[in-house]
ZAMIDREN-603235 format. One record per residue (C-alpha): residue number from 0; x, y, z. Coordinates in pm, whole numbers, always signed. Layout:
<padrens>
@resi = NUM	c1 = X	c2 = Y	c3 = Z
...
</padrens>
This chain:
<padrens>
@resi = 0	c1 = -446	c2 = -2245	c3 = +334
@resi = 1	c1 = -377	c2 = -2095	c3 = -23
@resi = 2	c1 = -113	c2 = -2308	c3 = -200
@resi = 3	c1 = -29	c2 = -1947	c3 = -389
@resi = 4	c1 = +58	c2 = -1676	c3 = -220
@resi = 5	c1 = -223	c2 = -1402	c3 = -254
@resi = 6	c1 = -129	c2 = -1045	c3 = -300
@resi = 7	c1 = -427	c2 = -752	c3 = -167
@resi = 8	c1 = -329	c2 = -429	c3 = -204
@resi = 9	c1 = -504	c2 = -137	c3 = +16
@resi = 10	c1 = -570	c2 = +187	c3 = -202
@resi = 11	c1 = -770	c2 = +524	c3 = -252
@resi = 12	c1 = -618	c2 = +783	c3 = -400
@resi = 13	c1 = -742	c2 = +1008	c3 = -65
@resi = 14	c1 = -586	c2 = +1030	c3 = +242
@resi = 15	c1 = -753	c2 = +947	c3 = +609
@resi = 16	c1 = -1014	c2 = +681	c3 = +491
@resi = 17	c1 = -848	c2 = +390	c3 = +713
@resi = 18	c1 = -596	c2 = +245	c3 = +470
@resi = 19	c1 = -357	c2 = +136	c3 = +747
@resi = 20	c1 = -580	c2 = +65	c3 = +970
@resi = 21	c1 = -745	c2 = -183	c3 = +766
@resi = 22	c1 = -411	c2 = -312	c3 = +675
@resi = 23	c1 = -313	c2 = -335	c3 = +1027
@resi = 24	c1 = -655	c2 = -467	c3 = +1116
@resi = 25	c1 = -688	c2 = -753	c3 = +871
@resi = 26	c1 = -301	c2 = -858	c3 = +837
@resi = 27	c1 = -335	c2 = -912	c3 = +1215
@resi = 28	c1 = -654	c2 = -1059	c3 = +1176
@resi = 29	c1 = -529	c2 = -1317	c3 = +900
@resi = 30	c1 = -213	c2 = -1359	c3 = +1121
@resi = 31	c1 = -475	c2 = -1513	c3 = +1447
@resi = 32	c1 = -628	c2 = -1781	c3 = +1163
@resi = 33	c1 = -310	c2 = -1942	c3 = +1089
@resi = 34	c1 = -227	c2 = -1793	c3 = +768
@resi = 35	c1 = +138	c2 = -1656	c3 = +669
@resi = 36	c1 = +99	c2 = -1279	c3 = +654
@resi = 37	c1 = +315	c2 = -999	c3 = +517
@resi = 38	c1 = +167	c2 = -633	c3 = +543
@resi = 39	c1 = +402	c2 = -390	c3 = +310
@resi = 40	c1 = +434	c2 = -7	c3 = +361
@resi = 41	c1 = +419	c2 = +130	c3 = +1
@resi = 42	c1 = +381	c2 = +476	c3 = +207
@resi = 43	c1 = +711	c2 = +716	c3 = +247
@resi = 44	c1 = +509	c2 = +893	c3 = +564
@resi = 45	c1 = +550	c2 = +508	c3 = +737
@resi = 46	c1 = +189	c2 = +525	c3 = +873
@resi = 47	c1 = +219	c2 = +98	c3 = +950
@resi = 48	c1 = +563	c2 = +158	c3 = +1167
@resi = 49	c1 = +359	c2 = +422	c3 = +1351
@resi = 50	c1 = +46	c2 = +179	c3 = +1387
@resi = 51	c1 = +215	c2 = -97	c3 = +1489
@resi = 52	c1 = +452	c2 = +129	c3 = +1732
@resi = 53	c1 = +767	c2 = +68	c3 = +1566
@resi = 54	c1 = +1061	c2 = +271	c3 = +1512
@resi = 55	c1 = +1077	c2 = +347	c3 = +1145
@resi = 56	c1 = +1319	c2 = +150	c3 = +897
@resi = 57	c1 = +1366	c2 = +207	c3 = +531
@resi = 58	c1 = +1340	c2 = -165	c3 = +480
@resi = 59	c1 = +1139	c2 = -135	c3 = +119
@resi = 60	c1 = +1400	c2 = +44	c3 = -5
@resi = 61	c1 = +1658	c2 = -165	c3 = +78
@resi = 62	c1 = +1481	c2 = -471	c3 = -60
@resi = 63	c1 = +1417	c2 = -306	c3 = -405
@resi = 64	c1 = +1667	c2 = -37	c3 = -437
@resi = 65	c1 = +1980	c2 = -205	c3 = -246
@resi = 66	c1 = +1851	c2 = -563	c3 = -390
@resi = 67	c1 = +1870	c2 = -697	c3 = -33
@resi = 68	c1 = +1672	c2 = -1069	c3 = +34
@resi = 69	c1 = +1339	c2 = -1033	c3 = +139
@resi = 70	c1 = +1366	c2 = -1268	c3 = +422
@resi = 71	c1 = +1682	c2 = -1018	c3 = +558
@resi = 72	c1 = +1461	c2 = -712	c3 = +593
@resi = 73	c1 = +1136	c2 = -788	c3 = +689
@resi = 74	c1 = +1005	c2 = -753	c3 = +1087
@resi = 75	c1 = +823	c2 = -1025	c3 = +1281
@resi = 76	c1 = +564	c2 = -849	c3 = +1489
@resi = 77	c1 = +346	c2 = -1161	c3 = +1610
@resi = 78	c1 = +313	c2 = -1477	c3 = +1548
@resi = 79	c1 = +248	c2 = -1505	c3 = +1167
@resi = 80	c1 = +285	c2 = -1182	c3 = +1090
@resi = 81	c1 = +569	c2 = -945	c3 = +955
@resi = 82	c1 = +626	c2 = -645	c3 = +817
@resi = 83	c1 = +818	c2 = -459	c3 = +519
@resi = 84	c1 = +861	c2 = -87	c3 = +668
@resi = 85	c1 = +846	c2 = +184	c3 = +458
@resi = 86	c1 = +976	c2 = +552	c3 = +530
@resi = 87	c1 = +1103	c2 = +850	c3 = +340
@resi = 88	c1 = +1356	c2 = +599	c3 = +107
@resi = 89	c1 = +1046	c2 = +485	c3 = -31
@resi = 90	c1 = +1106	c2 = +771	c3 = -287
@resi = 91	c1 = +1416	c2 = +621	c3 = -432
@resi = 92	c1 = +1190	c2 = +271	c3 = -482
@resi = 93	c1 = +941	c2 = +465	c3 = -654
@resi = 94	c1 = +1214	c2 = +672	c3 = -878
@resi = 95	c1 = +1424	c2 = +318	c3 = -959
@resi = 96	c1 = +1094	c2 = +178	c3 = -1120
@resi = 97	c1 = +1044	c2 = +495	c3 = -1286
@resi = 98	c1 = +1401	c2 = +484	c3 = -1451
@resi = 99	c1 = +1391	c2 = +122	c3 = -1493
@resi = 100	c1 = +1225	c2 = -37	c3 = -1870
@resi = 101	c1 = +935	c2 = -193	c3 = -1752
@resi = 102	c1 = +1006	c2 = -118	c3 = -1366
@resi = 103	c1 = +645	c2 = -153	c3 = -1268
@resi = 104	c1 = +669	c2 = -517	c3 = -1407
@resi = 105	c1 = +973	c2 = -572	c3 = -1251
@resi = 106	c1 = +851	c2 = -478	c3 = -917
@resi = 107	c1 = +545	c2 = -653	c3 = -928
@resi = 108	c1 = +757	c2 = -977	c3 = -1057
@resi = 109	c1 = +1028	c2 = -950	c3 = -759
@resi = 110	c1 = +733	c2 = -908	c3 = -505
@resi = 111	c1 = +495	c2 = -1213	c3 = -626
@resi = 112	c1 = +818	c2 = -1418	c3 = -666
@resi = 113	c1 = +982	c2 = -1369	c3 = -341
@resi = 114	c1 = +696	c2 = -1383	c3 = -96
@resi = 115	c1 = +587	c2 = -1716	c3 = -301
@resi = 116	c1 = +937	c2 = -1851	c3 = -241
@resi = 117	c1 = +904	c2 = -1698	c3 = +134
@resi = 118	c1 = +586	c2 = -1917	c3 = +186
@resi = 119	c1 = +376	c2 = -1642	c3 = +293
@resi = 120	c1 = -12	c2 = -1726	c3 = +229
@resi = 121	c1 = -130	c2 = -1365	c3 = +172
@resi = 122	c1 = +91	c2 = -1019	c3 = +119
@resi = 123	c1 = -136	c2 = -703	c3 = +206
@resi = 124	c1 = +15	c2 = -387	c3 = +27
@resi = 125	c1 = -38	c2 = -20	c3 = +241
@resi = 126	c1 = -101	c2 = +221	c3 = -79
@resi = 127	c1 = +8	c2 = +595	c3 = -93
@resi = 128	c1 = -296	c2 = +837	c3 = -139
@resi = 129	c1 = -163	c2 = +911	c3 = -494
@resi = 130	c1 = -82	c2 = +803	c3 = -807
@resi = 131	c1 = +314	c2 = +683	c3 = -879
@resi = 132	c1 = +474	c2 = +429	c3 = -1038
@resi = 133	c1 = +501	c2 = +234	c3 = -691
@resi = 134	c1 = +157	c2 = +254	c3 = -684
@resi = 135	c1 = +81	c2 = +122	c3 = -1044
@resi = 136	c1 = +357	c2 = -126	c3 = -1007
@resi = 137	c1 = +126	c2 = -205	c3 = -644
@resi = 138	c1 = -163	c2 = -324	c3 = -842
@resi = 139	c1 = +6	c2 = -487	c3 = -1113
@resi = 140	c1 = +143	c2 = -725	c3 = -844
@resi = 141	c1 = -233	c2 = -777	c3 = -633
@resi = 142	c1 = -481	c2 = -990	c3 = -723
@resi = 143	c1 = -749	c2 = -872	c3 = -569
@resi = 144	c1 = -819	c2 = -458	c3 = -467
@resi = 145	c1 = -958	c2 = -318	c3 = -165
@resi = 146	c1 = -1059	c2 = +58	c3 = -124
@resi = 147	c1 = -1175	c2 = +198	c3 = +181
@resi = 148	c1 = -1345	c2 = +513	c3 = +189
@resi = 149	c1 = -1492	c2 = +761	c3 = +411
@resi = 150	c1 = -1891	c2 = +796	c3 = +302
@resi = 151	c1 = -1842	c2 = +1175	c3 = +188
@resi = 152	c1 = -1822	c2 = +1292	c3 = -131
@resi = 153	c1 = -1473	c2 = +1393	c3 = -201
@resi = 154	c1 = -1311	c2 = +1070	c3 = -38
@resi = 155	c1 = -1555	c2 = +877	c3 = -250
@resi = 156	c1 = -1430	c2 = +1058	c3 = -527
@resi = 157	c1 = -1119	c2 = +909	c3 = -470
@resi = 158	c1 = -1269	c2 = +568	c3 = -550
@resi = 159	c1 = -1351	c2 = +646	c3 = -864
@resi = 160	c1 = -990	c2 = +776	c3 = -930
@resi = 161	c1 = -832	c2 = +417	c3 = -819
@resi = 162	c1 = -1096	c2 = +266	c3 = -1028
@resi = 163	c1 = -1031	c2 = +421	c3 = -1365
@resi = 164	c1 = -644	c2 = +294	c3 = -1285
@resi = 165	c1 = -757	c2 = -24	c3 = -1252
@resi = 166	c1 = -963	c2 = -17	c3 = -1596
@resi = 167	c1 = -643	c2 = +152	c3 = -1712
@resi = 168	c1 = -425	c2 = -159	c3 = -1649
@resi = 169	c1 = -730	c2 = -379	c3 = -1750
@resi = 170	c1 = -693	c2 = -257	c3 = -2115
@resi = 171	c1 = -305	c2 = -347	c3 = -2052
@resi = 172	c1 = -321	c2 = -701	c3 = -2021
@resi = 173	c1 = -323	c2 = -656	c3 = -1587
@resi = 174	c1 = -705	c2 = -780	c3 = -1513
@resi = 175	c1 = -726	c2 = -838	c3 = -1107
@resi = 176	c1 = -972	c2 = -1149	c3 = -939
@resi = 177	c1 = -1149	c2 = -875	c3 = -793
@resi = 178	c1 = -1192	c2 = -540	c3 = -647
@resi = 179	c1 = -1423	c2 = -446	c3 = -385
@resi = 180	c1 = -1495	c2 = -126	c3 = -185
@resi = 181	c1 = -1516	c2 = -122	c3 = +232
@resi = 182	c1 = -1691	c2 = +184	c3 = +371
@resi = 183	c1 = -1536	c2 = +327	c3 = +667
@resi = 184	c1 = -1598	c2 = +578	c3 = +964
@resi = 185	c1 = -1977	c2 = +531	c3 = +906
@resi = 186	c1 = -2207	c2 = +670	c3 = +1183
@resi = 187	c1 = -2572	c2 = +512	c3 = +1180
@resi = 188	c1 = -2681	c2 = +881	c3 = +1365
@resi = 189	c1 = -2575	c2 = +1074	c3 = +1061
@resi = 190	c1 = -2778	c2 = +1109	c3 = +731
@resi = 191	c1 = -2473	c2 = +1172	c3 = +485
@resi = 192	c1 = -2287	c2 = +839	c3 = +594
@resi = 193	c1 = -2611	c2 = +653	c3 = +552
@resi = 194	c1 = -2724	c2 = +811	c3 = +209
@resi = 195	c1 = -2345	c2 = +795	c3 = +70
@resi = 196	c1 = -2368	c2 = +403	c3 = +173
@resi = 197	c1 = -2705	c2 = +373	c3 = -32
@resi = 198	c1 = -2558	c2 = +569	c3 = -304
@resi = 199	c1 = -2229	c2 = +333	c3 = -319
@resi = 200	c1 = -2439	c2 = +0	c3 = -307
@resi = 201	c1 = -2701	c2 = +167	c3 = -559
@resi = 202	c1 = -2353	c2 = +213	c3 = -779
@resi = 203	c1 = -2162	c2 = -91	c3 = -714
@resi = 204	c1 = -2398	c2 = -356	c3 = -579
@resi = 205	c1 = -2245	c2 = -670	c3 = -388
@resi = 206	c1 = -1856	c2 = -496	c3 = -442
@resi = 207	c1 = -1981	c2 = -244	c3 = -205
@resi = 208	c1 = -1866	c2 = -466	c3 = +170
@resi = 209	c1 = -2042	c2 = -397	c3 = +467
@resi = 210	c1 = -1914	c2 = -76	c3 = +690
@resi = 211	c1 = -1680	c2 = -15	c3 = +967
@resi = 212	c1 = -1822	c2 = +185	c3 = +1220
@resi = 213	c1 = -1666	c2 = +472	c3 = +1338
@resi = 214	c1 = -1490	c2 = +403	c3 = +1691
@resi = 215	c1 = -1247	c2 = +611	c3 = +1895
@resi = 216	c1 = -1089	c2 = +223	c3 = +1990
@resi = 217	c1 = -940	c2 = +242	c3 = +1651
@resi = 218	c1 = -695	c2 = +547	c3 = +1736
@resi = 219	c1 = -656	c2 = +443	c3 = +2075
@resi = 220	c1 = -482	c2 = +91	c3 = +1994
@resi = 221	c1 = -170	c2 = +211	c3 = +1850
@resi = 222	c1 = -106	c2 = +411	c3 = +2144
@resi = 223	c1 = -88	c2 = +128	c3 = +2316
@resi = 224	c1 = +136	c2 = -74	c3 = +2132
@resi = 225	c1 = -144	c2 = -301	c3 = +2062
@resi = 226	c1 = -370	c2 = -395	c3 = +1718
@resi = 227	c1 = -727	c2 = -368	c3 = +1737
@resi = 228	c1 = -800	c2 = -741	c3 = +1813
@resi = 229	c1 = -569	c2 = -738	c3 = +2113
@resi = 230	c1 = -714	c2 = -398	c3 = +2253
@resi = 231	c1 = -1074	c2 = -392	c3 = +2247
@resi = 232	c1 = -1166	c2 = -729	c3 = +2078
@resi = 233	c1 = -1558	c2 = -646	c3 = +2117
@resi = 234	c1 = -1595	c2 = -292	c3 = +1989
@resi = 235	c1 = -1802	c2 = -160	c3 = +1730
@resi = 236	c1 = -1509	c2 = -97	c3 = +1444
@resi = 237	c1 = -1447	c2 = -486	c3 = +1507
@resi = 238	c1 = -1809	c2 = -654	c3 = +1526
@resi = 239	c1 = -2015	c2 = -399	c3 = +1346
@resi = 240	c1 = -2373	c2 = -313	c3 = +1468
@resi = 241	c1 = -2716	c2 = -507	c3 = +1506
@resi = 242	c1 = -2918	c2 = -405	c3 = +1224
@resi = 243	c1 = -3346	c2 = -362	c3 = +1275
@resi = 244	c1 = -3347	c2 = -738	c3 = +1213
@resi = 245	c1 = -3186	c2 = -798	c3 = +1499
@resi = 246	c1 = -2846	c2 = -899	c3 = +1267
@resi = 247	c1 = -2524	c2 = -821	c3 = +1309
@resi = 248	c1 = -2375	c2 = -601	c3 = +1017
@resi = 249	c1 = -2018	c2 = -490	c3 = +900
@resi = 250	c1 = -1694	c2 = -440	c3 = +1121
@resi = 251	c1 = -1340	c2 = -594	c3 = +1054
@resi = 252	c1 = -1451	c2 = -969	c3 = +1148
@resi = 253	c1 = -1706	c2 = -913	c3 = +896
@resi = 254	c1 = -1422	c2 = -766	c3 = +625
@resi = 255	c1 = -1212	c2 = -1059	c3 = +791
@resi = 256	c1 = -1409	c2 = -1363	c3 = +721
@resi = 257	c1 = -1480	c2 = -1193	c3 = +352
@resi = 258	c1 = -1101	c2 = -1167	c3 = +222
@resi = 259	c1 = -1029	c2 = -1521	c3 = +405
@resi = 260	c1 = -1299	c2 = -1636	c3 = +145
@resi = 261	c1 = -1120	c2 = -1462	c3 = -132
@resi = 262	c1 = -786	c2 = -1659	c3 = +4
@resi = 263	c1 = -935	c2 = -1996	c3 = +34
@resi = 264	c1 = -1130	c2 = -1932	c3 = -327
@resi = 265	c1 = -1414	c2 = -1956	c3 = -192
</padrens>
């Protein structure tokens, strides 16, 4: 296990490309292999309560805004695993850091401090499709970026957008480990997923992490009360597909065993 805690933080500036769900999905994940796991809703809409079928708190704000302890308003939800709701207060959080001098700093300071004094191995942060000072303040705090994104053109679009913030806070002194980009919703059957996917890799090389297959599972799960790996822990969005070399390619295990990597150092 990481003797630091590791912060990843979730983001495209579009909505709909599977930012909670990969949240969900890999906090959950990390959760199963022992590690300490916090997944925070940066989100005022509250997409994780609604994932994770939980009745919505306006916990964030009350840890930033109301100054509240960490440790008094975050949720277990399995074993290893808790979560900071977010909901419409989130908008006060994002205005206090907007007022405040320095605010994003602050933020960013409070979170790596806290969940390093609260022993948690890895924080994943849920991103807002937009730019904010909670957002900025977001990847000041993570070491390491993750942006999901449908394989069409205006959702990858969107990836550029969170990129040129991160060069942005590059030339400020704020330089992430890494940043990497996880297609999602791609269907083998249909020629624009598979020539966006070229196109990314052709752009980005090795950042560019294998795809998550589109599966109806994936919607299904919350609904149930239940995260991916409980629900249907062999379908496609999980395990990926067998390639023509008979390999198996992509899904959430894939993603899994890649960010446990960036955790251990590896």
């Amino acid at each position: 296990m990481p003797t630091k805690t590791k912060i990843l933080a979730i983001a495209n500036q579009k909505g709909g490309v599977g930012k909670t769900t990969t949240g969900v999905t890999l906090a959950a994940g990390l959760a199963l292999r022992g590690y300490k796991t916090l997944l925070v809703d940066l989100d005022s809409q509250g997409h994780v309560s609604r994932a994770l079928n939980l009745a919505k708190q306006d916990m964030l704000r009350r840890w930033f805004y109301d100054e509240e302890p960490l440790l008094k308003v975050i949720a277990p939800v399995r074993e290893n695993f808790w979560v900071l709701q977010g909901d419409k207060g989130t908008d006060r959080v994002t205005g206090r850091i907007r007022e405040e001098s320095y605010g994003e700093e602050l933020f960013a300071e409070m979170l790596r401090t806290q969940t390093q004094q609260a022993s948690f191995d890895v924080v994943l942060l849920d991103l807002a499709p937009s730019i904010s000072n909670l957002q900025i303040a977001a990847l000041i705090a993570a070491h390491y970026a993750l942006i999901p994104t449908r394989l069409r053109m205006m959702d990858i679009d969107g990836v550029q957008e969170i990129l040129r913030s991160i060069q942005q806070l590059t030339r400020h002194g704020h330089q992430l480990l890494g940043w990497y980009i996880l297609p999602t919703f791609f269907d083998r059957t249909t020629n624009e997923t598979v020539m966006r996917l070229k196109e990314l890799a052709g752009a980005f090389g090795n950042r560019v992490w294998p795809p998550i297959l589109h599966d109806v599972k994936v919607s299904e799960a919350p609904g149930r009360g239940k995260t991916l790996w409980e629900y249907a822990p062999k379908c496609n969005a999980l395990l990926g597909y067998v390639n023509g070399g008979g390999l198996r390619v992509g899904g959430y295990a894939d993603t899994l065993e890649r960010v446990s990597a960036l955790l251990e150092g590896a």
